[in-house]
C-alpha positions in Angstrom: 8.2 -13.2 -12.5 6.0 -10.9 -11.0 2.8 -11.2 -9.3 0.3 -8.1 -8.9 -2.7 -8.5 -6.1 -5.1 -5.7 -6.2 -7.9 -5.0 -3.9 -10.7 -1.7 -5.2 -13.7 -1.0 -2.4 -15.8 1.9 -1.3 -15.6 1.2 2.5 -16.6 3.7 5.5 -13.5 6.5 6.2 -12.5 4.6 9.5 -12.9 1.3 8.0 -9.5 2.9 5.3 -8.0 4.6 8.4 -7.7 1.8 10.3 -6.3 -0.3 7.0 -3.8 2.6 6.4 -3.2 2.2 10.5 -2.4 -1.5 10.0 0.0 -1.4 7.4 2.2 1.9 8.9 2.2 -0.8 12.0 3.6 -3.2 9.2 6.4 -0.9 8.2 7.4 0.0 11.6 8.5 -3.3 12.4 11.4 -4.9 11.7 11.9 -7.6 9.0 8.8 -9.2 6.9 5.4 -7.1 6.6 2.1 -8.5 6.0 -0.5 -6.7 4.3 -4.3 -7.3 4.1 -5.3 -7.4 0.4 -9.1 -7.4 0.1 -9.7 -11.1 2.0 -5.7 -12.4 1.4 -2.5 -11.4 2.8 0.7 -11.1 1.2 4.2 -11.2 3.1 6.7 -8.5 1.7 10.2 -7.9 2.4 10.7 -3.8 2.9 13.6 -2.6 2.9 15.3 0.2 5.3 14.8 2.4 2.3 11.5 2.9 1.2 10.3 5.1 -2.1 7.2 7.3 -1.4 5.4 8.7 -3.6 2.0 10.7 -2.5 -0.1 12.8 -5.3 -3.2 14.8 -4.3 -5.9 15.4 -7.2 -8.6 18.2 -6.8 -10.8 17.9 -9.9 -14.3 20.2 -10.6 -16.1 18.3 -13.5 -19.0 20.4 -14.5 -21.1 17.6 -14.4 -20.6 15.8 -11.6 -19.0 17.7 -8.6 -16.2 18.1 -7.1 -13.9 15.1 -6.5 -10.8 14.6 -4.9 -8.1 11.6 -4.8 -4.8 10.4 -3.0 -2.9 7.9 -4.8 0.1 6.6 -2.9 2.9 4.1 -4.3 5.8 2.8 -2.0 8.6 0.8 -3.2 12.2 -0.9 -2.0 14.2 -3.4 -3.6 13.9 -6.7 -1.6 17.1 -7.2 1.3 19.4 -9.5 -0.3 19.3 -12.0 2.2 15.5 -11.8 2.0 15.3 -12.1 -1.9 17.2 -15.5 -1.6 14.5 -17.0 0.8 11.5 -16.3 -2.1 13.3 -18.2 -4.6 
């Protein structure tokens, strides 16, 4: 099974600093992380090996300006002993 929660905002630059703050915190620790998504939190398992994966757009549309995105995507296969809890 697999369950997706997203969150999509246009919030104030320090308001996303401080959220990207709160989840490196997350990862720092040691066994479960809890991340805010939107108004819900979700408990994840991370793994000592994490997959990251950070792409930079710069885009000039004629039209309307200049626009530029991060997208970032981590990912870890759940600790065994942690995948057994969740089932």
């Amino acid at each position: 099974m697999a369950d997706k929660t997203t969150y999509k905002d246009d919030l104030p630059r320090a308001q996303v600093a401080e959220l990207l703050d709160d989840l490196a915190d997350e990862l720092r620790g040691e066994g479960p992380a809890t991340v805010a998504v939107g108004n819900k939190r979700v408990t994840l398992s991370p793994d000592a090996q994490i997959s990251y994966d950070l792409t930079v757009a710069e885009r000039s549309p004629m039209l309307k300006g200049k626009r530029e995105e991060i997208s970032l995507e981590l990912g870890w296969r759940v600790p065994q002993d942690q995948s057994q809890d969740r089932d």
